[in-house]
C-alpha positions, 0 to 999 in steps of 0.5 A, a space after each residue: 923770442 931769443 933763441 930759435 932752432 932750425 932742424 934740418 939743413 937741407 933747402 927748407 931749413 936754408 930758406 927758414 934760416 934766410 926768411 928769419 933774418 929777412 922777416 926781422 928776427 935779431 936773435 940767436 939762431 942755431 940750424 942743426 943738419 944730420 948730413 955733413 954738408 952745407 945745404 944743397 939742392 936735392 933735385 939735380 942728384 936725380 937728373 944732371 948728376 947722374 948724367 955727370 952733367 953737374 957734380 955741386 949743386 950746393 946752395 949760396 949760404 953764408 952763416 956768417 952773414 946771417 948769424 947763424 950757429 950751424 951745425 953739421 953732421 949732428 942728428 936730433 934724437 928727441 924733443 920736449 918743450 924748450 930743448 931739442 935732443 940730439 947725438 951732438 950737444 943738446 939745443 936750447 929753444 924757445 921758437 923751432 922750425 922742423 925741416 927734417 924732411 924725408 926718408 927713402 921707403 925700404 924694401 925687405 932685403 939688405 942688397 940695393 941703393 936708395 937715393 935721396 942723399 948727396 953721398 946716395 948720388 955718388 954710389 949710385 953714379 959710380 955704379 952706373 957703368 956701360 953695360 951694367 944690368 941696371 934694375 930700378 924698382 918703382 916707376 914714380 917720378 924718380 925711377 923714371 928719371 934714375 932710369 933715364 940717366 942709366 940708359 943714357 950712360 948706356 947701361 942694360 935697364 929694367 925698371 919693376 912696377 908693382 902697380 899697372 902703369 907708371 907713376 900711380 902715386 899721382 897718375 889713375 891709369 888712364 893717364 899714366 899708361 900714356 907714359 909707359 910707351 917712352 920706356 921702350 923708346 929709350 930702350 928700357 924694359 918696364 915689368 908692370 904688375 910685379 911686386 918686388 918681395 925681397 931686393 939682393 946684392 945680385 936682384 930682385 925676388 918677386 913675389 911668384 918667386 922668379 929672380 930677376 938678376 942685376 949688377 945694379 939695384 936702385 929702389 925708388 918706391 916713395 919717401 916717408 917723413 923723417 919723424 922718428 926723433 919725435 917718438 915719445 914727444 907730445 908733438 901731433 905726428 900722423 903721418 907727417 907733422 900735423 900743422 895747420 894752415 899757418 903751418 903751426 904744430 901742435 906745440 906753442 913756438 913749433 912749426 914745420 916745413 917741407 917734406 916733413 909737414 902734413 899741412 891742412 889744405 882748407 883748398 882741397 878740404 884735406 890734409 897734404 905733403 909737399 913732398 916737392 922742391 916747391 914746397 921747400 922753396 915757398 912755406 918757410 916764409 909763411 911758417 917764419 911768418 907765423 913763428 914770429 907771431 904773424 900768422 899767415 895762410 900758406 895753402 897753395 897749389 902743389 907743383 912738382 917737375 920731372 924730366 924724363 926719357 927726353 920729356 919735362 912733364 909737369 904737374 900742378 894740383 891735386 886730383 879729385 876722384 869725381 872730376 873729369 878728365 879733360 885731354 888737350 892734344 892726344 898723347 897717343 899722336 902728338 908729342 906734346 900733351 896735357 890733362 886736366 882735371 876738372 870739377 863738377 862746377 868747371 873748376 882746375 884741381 889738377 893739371 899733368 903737361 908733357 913739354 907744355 910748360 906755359 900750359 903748365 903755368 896758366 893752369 896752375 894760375 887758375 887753379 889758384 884763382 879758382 877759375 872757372 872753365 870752357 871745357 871746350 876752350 881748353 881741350 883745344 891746343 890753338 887756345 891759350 889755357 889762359 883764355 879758356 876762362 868762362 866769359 874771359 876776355 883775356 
């Protein structure tokens, strides 16, 4: 392998870049980002930038250092075997690392910001005025934390969910309506059971045809992955990339990672999306691994972080509709809380914890282990979720 191609430049494409040289490849590497910007850290935009508490969260690269031909603010328009089409000056390769990510999902309408991009922060930052009548549509992980930053910079919020509770991409609502309680707190309005049928530079119309006004729309409702320049490839995409567990595409010398992988999971028996910072951070090293002809299994438990309305909630798995849910404090009382799901044969698929993080931790560790569990042991909070292993010493 003499020239490899890395599209994408945001964390996955960096960790890509930095895992090709460490892993031994000597050869030409050229990273294609469609933003003008070096790589940076997508989590913060949602969080301390719009507190104003961060204004870079540009990650440490230098291209120089690593041999790498970058080029920003060039966008890949199209892929056949051994050249990647772009609106820039067309790739040569004999080995490719998709990491394009994902895009915002759009609502009908031409009014509304989406924020995904540095340059999305900074409008939405600056739109953020005491006073303003914010409205957030979607009441997922990053309206919630949109929401969050709005109130704090003391604007008028309200936040539309079509579903009956918050978070109902991840969280059935027996679960989620736990968290709705906190938008109150924070002084913030939730609509649950709206469906939004057109965003407007002044609002939102919803589906009974009622206008709610704004001086500021933020839709948050999900991402898509980032596919549209591999229309008419041979390339398998169904809703992602298609790769196996080592990551690897349907094309000899292609293998995609983050947001923009739909990996199979023989753990969970289906196919997954990271669509997470962890999921950038850690599967570039297994597909460049793969890439450079030794094929390595990347199927681990999938983690994402929120922090929200002065809570850090964590989940880690995912949930398996037959398993049983199993409450560790009481999120109706106690200010810190967890919940498991737990398969028939006693086993963690997914765990969700409010401002538990160690619970959090050895969770996701047993998860990955494949533990075995005392229900008894880990609903009781004196118990460390560790020692809730069946027969455990620990």
């Amino acid at each position: 392998m003499e020239r490899v191609v890395v599209v994408g430049a945001g964390l996955a494409g960096l960790q890509a870049v930095t895992a090709l040289r460490a892993q031994g490849y000597a050869g030409e590497l050229v990273l294609l980002g469609a933003e003008r910007y070096p790589p940076y850290d997508r989590p913060p935009l949602t969080k301390g930038f719009l507190l104003n508490d961060l204004d870079d969260s540009t990650l440490p690269f230098d291209p120089q250092e690593l041999k790498v031909d970058v080029h920003y603010g060039v966008r890949a328009t199209g892929l056949r075997p051994g050249l990647v089409e772009t609106d820039g000056k067309d790739q040569a390769y004999d080995g490719l690392i998709i990491a394009t990510g994902a895009e915002p999902l759009r609502l009908p309408g031409t009014g509304g910001h989406y924020l995904r991009t540095r340059d999305d922060a900074h409008t939405v930052r600056a739109a953020l005025r005491p006073g303003a009548r914010v409205l957030v549509v979607g009441a997922g992980w990053i309206g919630a934390e949109v929401a969050t930053a709005a109130a704090r910079r003391g604007c008028r919020v309200t936040v539309v969910e079509q579903a009956a509770t918050p978070a109902p991409h991840v969280l059935p609502p027996e679960v989620g309506r736990h968290l709705a309680p906190w938008y109150a707190r924070a002084g913030v309005e939730l609509r649950t059971g709206q469906r939004v049928a057109e965003v407007r530079p002044d609002g939102v119309e919803l589906a009974d045809g009622e206008l709610l006004r704004a001086d500021v729309v933020i839709v948050g409702v999900g991402v898509r992955p980032a596919t549209g320049w591999l229309e008419g490839s041979p390339l398998e995409v169904d809703a992602g990339v298609l790769v196996g567990p080592d990551l690897r595409a349907s094309w000899p010398g292609v293998v995609a990672v983050g947001d923009v992988a739909a990996r199979w999971s023989p753990r969970y028996e289906r196919r997954i999306r990271g669509e997470h910072w962890d999921d950038a951070l850690r599967a570039p090293a297994a597909a460049v691994a793969t890439l450079l002809g030794r094929p390595t299994s990347y199927d681990p438990v999938p983690y994402v972080w929120s922090e929200q309305f002065g809570r850090m909630v964590q989940f880690a798995g995912v949930p398996m509709p037959d398993a049983r849910l199993v409450w560790r404090g009481d999120p109706t009382r106690d200010p810190t809380w967890a919940v498991f799901w737990v398969t028939a044969d006693h086993r963690i698929a997914a765990a969700l914890t409010v401002d538990r993080p160690r619970d959090l931790t050895q969770a996701r560790r047993l998860a990955e282990r494949d533990a075995r569990v005392d229900l008894d042991l880990l609903a009781d909070p004196l118990v460390s979720v560790k020692q809730s292993v069946a027969g455990s010493s620990e």
